[in-house]
C-alpha positions as CSV (number, residue, x, y, z in Angstrom):
1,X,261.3,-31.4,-24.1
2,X,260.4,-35.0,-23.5
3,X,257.3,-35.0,-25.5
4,X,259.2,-34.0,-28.5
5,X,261.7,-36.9,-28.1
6,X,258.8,-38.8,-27.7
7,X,257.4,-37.4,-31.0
8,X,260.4,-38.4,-33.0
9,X,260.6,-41.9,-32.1
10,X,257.1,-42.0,-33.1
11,X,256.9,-40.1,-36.0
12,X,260.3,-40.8,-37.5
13,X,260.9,-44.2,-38.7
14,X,263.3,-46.4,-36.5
15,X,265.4,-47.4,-40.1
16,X,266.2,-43.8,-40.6
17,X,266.9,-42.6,-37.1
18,X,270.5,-43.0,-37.5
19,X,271.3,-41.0,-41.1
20,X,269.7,-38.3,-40.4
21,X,272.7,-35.9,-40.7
22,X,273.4,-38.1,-44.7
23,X,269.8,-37.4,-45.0
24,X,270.1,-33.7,-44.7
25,X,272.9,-34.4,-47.7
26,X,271.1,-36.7,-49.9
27,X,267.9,-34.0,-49.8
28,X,269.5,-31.4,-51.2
29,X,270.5,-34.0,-54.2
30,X,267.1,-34.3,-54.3
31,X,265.9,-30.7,-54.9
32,X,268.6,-30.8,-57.9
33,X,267.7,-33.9,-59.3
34,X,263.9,-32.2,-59.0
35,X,264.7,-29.2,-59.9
36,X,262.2,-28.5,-62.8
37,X,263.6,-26.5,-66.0
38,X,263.5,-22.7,-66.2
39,X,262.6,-22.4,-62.5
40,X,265.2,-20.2,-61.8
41,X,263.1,-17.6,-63.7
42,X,260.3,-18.3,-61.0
43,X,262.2,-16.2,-58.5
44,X,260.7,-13.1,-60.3
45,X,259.9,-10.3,-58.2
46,X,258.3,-11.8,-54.5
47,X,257.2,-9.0,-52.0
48,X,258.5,-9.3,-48.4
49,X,255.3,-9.3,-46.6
50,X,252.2,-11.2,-46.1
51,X,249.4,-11.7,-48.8
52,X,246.8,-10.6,-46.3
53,X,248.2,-7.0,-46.5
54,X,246.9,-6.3,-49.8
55,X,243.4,-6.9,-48.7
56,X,243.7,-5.1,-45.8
57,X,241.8,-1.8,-46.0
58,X,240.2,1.3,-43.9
59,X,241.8,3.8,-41.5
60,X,244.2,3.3,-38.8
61,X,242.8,1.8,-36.0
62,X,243.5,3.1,-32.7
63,X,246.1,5.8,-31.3
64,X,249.1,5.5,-29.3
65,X,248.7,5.9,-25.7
66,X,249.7,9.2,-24.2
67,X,249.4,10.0,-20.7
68,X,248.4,8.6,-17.8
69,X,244.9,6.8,-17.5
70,X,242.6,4.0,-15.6
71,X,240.7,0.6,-16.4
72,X,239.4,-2.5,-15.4
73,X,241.1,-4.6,-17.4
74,X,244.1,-4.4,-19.5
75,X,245.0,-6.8,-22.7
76,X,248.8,-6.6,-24.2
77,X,248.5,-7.7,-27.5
78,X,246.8,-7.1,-30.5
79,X,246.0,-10.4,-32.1
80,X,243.2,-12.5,-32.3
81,X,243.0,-13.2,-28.8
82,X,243.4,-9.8,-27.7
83,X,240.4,-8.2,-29.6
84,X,238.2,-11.1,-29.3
85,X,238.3,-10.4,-25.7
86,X,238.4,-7.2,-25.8
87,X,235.0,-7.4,-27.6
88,X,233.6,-10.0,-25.3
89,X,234.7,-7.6,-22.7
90,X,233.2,-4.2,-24.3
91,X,229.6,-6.6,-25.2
92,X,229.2,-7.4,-21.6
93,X,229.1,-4.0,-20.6
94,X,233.0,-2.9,-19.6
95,X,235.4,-0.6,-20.9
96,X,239.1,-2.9,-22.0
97,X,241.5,-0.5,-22.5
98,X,244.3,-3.2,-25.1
99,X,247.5,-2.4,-25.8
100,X,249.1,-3.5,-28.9
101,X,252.9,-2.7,-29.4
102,X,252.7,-2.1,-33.1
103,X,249.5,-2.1,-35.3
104,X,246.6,-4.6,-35.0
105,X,247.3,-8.0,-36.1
106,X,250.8,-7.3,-37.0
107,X,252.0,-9.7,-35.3
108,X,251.7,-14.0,-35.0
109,X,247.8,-13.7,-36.6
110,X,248.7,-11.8,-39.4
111,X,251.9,-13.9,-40.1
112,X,249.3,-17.0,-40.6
113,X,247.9,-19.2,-43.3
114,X,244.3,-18.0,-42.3
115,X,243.4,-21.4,-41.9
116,X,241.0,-22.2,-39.4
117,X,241.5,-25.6,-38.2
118,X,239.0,-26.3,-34.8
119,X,241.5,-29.4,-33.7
120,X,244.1,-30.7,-31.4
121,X,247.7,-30.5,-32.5
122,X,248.8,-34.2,-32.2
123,X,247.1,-35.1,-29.4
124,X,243.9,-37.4,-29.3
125,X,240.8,-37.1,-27.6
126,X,242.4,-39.8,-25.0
127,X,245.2,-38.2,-24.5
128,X,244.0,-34.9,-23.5
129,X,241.2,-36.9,-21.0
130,X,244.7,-38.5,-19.3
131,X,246.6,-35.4,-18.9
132,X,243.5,-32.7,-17.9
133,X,241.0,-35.2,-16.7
134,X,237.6,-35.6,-18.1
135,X,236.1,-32.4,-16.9
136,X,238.7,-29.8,-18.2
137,X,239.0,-31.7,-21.2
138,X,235.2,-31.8,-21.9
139,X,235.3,-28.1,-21.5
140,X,238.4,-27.7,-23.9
141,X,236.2,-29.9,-26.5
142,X,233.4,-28.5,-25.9
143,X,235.0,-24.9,-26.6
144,X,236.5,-26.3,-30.0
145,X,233.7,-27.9,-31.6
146,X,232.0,-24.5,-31.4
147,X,235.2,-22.2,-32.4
148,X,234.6,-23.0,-36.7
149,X,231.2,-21.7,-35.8
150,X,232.4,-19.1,-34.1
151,X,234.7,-18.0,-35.9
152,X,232.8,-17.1,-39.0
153,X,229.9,-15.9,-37.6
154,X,232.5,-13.3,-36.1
155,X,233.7,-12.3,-39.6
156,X,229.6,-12.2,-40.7
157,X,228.1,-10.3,-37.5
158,X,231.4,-7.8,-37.6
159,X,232.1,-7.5,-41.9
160,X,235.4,-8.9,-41.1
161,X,236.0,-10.5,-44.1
162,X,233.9,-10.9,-46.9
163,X,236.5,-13.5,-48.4
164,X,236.0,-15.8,-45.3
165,X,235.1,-19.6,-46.5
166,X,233.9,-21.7,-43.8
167,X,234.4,-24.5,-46.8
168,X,235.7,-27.6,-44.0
169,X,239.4,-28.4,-43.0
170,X,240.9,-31.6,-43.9
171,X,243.5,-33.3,-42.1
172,X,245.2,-36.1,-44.3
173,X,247.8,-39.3,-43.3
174,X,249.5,-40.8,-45.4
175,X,250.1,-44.4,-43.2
176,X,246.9,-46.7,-42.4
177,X,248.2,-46.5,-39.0
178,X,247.6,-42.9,-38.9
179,X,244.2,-42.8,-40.5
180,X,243.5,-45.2,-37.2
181,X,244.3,-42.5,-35.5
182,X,242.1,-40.0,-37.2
183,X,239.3,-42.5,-36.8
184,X,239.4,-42.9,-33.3
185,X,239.6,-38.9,-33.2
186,X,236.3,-38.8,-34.9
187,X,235.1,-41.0,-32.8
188,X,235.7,-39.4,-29.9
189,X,234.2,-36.4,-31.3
190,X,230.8,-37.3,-31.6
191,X,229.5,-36.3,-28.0
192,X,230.2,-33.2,-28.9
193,X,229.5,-32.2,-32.5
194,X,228.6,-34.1,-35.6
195,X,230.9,-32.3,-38.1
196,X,233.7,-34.4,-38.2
197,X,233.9,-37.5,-40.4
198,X,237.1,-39.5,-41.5
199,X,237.4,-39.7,-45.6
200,X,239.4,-42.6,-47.3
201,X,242.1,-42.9,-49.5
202,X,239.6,-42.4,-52.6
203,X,237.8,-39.8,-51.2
204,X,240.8,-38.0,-50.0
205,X,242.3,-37.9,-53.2
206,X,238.7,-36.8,-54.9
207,X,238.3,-34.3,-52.4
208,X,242.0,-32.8,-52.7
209,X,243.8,-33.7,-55.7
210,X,246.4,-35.1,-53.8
211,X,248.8,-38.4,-54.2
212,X,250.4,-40.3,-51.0
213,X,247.7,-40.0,-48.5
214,X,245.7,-43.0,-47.5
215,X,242.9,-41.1,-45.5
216,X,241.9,-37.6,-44.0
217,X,239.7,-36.2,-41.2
218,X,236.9,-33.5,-42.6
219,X,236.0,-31.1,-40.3
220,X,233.1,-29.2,-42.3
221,X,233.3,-26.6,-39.5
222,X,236.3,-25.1,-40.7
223,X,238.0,-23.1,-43.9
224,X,239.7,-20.1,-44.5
225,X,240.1,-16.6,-43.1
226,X,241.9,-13.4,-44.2
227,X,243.9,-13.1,-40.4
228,X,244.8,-9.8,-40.8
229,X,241.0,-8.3,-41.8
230,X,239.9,-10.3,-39.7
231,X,241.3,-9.0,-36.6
232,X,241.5,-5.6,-37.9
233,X,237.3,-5.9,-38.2
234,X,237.1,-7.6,-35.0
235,X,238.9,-4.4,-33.4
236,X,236.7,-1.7,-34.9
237,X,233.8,-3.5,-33.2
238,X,235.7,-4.0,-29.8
239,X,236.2,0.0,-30.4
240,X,232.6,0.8,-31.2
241,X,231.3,-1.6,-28.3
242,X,233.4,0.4,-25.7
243,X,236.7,-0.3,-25.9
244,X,240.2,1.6,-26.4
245,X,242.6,0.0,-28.8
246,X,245.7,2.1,-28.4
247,X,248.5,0.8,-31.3
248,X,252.5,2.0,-31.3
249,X,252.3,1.5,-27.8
250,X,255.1,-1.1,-26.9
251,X,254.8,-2.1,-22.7
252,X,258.4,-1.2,-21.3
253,X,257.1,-2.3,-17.7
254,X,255.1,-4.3,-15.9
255,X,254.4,-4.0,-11.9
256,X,252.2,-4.5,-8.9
257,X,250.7,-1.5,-7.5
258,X,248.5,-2.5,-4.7
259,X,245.6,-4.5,-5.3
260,X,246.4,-4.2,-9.4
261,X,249.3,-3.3,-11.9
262,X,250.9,-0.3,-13.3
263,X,251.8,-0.5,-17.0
264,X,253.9,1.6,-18.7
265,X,255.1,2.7,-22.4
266,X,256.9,5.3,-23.9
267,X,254.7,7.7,-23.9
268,X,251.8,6.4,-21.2
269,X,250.9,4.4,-17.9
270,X,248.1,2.4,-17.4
271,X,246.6,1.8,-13.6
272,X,244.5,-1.7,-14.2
273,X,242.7,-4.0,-12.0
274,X,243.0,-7.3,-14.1
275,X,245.6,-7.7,-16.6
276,X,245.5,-10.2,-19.8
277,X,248.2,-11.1,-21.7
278,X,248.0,-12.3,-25.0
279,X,251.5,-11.0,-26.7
280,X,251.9,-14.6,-27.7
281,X,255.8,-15.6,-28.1
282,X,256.2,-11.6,-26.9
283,X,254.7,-12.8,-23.2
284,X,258.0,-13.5,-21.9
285,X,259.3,-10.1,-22.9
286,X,256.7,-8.4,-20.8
287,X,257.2,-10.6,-17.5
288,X,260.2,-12.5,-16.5
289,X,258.1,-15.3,-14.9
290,X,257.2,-16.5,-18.8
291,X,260.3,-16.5,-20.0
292,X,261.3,-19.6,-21.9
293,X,257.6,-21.7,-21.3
294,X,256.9,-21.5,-25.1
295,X,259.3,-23.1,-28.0
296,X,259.6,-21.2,-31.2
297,X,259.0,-22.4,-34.8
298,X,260.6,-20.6,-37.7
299,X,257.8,-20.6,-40.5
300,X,258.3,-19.4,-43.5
301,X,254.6,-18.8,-45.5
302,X,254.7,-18.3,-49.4
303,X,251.5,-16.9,-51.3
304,X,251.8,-18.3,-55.0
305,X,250.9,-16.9,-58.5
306,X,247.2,-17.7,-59.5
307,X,247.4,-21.3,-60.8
308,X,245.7,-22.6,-63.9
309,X,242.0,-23.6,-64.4
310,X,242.8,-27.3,-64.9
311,X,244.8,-27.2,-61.7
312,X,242.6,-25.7,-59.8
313,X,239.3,-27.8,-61.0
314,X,241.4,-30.8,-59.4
315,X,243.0,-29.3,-56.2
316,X,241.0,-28.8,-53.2
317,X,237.6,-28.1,-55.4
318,X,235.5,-27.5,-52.8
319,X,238.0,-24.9,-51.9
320,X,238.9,-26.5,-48.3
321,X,241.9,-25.5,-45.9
322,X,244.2,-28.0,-45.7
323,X,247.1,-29.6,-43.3
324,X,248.4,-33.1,-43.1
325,X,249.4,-34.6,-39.3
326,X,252.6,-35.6,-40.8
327,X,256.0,-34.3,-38.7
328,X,256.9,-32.0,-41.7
329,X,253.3,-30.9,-41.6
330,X,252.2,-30.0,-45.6
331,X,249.4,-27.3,-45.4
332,X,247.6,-25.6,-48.3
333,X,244.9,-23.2,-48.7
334,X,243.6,-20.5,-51.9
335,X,243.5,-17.1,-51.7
336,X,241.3,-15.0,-53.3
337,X,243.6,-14.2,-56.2
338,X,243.6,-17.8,-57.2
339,X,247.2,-19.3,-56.1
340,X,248.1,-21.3,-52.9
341,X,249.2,-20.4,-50.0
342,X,252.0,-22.8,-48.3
343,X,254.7,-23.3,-46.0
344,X,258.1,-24.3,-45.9
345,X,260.5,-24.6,-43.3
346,X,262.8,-22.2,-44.7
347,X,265.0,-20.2,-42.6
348,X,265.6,-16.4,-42.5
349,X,268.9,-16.5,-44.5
350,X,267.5,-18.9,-47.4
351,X,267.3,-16.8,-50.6
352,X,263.8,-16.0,-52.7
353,X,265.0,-18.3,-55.5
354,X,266.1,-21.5,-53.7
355,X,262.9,-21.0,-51.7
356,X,261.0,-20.5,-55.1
357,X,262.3,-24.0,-55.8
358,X,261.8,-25.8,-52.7
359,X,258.1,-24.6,-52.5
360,X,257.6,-25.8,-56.1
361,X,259.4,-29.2,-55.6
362,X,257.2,-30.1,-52.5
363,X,254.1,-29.4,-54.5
364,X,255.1,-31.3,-57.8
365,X,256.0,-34.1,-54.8
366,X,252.3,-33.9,-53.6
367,X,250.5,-32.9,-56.4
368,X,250.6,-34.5,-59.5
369,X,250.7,-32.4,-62.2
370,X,251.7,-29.3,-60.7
371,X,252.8,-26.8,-62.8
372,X,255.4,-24.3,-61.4
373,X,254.5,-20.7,-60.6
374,X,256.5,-17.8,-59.2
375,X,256.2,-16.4,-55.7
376,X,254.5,-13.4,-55.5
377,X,254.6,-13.0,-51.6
378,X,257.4,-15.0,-49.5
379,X,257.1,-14.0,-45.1
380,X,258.7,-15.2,-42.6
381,X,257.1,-15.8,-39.0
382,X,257.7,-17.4,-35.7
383,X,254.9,-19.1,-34.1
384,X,254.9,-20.3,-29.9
385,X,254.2,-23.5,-29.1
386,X,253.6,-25.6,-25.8
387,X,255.9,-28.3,-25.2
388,X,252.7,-30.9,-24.3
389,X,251.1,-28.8,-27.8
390,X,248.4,-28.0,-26.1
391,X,247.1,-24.5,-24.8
392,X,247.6,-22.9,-21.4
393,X,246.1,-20.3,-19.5
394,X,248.8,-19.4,-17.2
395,X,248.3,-17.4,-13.8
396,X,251.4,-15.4,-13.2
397,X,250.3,-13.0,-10.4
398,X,246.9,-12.4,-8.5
399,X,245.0,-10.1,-11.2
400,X,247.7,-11.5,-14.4
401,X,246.8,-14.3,-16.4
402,X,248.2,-14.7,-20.0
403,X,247.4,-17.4,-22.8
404,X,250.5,-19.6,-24.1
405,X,250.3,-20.7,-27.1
406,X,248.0,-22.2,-29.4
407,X,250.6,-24.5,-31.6
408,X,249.5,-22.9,-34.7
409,X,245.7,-23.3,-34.5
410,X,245.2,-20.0,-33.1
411,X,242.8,-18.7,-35.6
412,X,240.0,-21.2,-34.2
413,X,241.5,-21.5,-30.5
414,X,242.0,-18.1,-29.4
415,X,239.0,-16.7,-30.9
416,X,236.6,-18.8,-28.6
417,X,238.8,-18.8,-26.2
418,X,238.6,-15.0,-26.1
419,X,235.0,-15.2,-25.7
420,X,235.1,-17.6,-22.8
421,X,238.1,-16.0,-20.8
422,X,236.2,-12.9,-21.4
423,X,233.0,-14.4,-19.4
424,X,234.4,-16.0,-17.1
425,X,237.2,-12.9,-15.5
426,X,234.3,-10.9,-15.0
427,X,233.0,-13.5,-12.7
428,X,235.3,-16.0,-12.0
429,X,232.8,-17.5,-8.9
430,X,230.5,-18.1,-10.9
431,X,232.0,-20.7,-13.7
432,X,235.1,-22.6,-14.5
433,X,238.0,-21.2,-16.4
434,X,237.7,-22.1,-19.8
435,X,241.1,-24.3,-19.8
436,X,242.9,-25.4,-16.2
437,X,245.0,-22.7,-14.6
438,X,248.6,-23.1,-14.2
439,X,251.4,-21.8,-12.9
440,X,254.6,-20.3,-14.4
441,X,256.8,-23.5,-15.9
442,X,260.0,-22.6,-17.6
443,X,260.8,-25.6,-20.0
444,X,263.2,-27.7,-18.8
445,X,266.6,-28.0,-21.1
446,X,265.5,-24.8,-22.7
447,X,268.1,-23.7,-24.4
448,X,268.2,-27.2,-26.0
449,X,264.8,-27.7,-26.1
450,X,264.2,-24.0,-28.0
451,X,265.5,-26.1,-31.5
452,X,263.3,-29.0,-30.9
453,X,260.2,-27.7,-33.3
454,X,262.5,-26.8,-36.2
455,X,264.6,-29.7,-36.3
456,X,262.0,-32.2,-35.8
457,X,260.4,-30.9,-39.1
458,X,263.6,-30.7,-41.1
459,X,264.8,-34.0,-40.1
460,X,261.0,-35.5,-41.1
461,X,260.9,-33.4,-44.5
462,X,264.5,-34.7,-45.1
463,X,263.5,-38.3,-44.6
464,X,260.9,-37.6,-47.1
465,X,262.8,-36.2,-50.0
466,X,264.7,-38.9,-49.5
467,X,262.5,-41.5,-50.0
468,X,261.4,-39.4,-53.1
469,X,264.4,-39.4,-54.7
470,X,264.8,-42.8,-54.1
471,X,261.6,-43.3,-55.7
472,X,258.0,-45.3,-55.1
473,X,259.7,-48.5,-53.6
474,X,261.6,-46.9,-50.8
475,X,258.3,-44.8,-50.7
476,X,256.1,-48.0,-50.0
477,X,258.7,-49.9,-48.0
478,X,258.6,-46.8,-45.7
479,X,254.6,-46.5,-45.4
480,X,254.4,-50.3,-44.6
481,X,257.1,-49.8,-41.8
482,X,254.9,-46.8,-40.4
483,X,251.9,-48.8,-40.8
């Protein structure tokens, strides 16, 4: 909880700390005042589900579990970092046996952007070194600036997504003070890859046909991924290396038995020796000792209509992933039908028209130009995050680890992290865990702490709309206070 105090007072200017409630107010006079004519025809006809479903192709993989049955090791959860490990696992010569309570990448990775971003979440290079010490933090950097790589040479080896770009990520700022920041980053970087490179205002605006941002690190390492294929292909080749994917199996317990653990579903147990969690924000569900050690973010993603040629010869051109380091965190990527995909901080209970308009009044506020488009595909998500933002491997019980959270660059993280828990629980003598273990930590003032996430970005995107409707002097008096 205390870093995210910490992360307003930094990130929210001092002037506007104290209207934030009149901010809230004057924002939705905003999106009126903004609100361009004939959207309300925009609404149209969105589906409830993500765009990565339509690509997704090919028999049902796996079976639910029935009976009773043996492994070595056991993975709950079918996402990214479930099936990368339960690959790494099968390669190296073992039989997983993974357990995924509905179908494979269903869940958190499916519910993405696809964007695959091999980064910290608003921590520098520094900052890690201080909390983790040089060593862990050299092997958590050394892991990332190989996970782009990774990651597409997964989807290659494994035909798990022949629409994969590894095109390069950009991470924009809009103050000088942040671009500082982003310097330093790349900086720090360059012990361990050569990839990275800090772009200024010019080039940032070339290179993404955006307004407002006065730099942007390039990471040429990363792009864009169908999730849901993705995983999906990444299973078929855990299944074909030796291992058993059983989907529709939910875990209803959870226990020690011996020297391992009994897990059990409706229809099933499982006798393992080793057991991996990686149910993401579902971990707590399956064992009471990770209960409330993750914060949840609401997301809401948005897959647009195709968008014109003129548009899209000026926005992103070289067909780069995108997400700003801003508090209200702007993110945009193509799909392969030609439109955007985007987020807003929407809640469950906001309509498809009013979040039709907001989408398109916080891309006519970035892009200049934009056009507005319907909605074709509006889902809603919840992604786990760490309260320092930074990823854990957490050991709950001799023979139970799990991984918490990856704050949204799971994509990247989890898949190389799969690989490197995989190599080191078969021989755990022999090397270093890939990030430091630590123990069960419930966050303190959860109940509180649980809104932190959401409100932090509401209260910075409010701040925003408000210097927009106030126009480009509040705009400029506000980026020389942040500077």
């Amino acid at each position: 909880m205390r870093y995210w105090i910490q992360y307003i007072d930094v990130n929210v200017p001092s002037s506007h700390k104290t209207i934030r409630d009149s901010a809230i107010q004057l924002a939705a006079r905003a999106d009126l005042a903004r609100k361009h004519a004939g959207n309300q025809s925009l609404s149209a006809t969105a589906v409830h589900y993500p765009y990565w479903r339509d690509a997704a192709a090919g028999p049902a993989i796996g079976i639910p579990l029935r009976g009773n049955t043996e492994t070595e090791f056991a993975i709950i959860g079918g996402g990214v970092a479930g099936v990368v490990t339960a690959l790494n696992l099968a390669q190296a010569g073992h039989a997983p046996l993974l357990l995924e309570a509905d179908e494979i990448g269903s869940a958190a990775t499916g519910f993405s952007a696809g964007v695959v971003a091999p980064q910290l979440v608003q921590n520098s290079i520094d900052s890690l070194r201080a909390k983790w010490g040089a060593d862990a933090a050299g092997r958590l950097l050394t892991m990332l600036g190989q996970a782009g790589d990774y990651v597409f040479s997964l989807a290659r080896d494994h035909d798990a997504d022949a629409s994969a770009a590894q095109s390069g990520f950009i991470a924009p700022a809009m103050s000088r003070g942040g671009v500082a920041k982003l310097e330093a980053i790349a900086r720090d970087w360059a012990p361990f890859r050569s990839d990275v490179s800090v772009l200024d205002a010019a080039e940032t605006a070339a290179m993404t046909g955006l307004s407002g941002y006065s730099g942007a690190l390039l990471d040429r390492s990363g792009g864009m991924i169908n999730p849901l294929v993705y995983s999906q292909g990444l299973a078929r080749a855990a299944i074909a290396a030796g291992a058993r994917i059983h989907t529709g199996s939910a875990v209803t317990g959870l226990s020690r038995r011996g020297n391992g653990w009994l897990i059990e579903t409706a229809t099933g147990r499982v006798r393992a020796r080793r057991v991996i969690l990686c149910a993401n924000a579902a971990n707590g569900q399956i064992h009471p000792a990770l209960k409330g050690t993750t914060l949840p973010l609401e997301v809401c993603e948005v897959a647009t209509a195709p968008i014109s040629d003129a548009l899209r010869a000026r926005i992103l051109p070289g067909g780069q992933s995108l997400t700003d380091v801003e508090a209200d965190v702007f993110s945009i990527r193509y799909h392969d039908g030609g439109g955007l995909v985007t987020a807003y901080p929407a809640g469950a209970k906001v309509d498809d028209e009013t979040v039709t308009r907001m989408v398109n009044a916080r891309l006519a506020a970035s892009i200049p130009g934009w056009e507005p488009l319907p909605l074709t595909h509006i889902w809603r998500g919840t992604a786990a995050v760490n309260s320092t933002l930074l990823p854990r491997l957490v050991t709950v019980d001799e023979g139970l680890i799990a991984i918490q959270a990856c704050n949204g660059r799971g994509l990247a993280l989890n898949s190389i992290l799969g690989r490197e828990l995989a190599r080191w629980i078969v021989a755990p003598s022999a090397s270093l865990p890939p990030l430091p273990l630590s123990k069960p930590a419930r966050i303190s003032g959860y109940l509180v702490a649980r809104y932190a996430p959401k409100l932090i970005m509401t209260a910075a995107l409010a701040v925003k709309r408000v210097r927009q409707f106030f126009g480009p002097s509040a705009q400029s008096a506000a980026k020389t206070e942040r500077d």
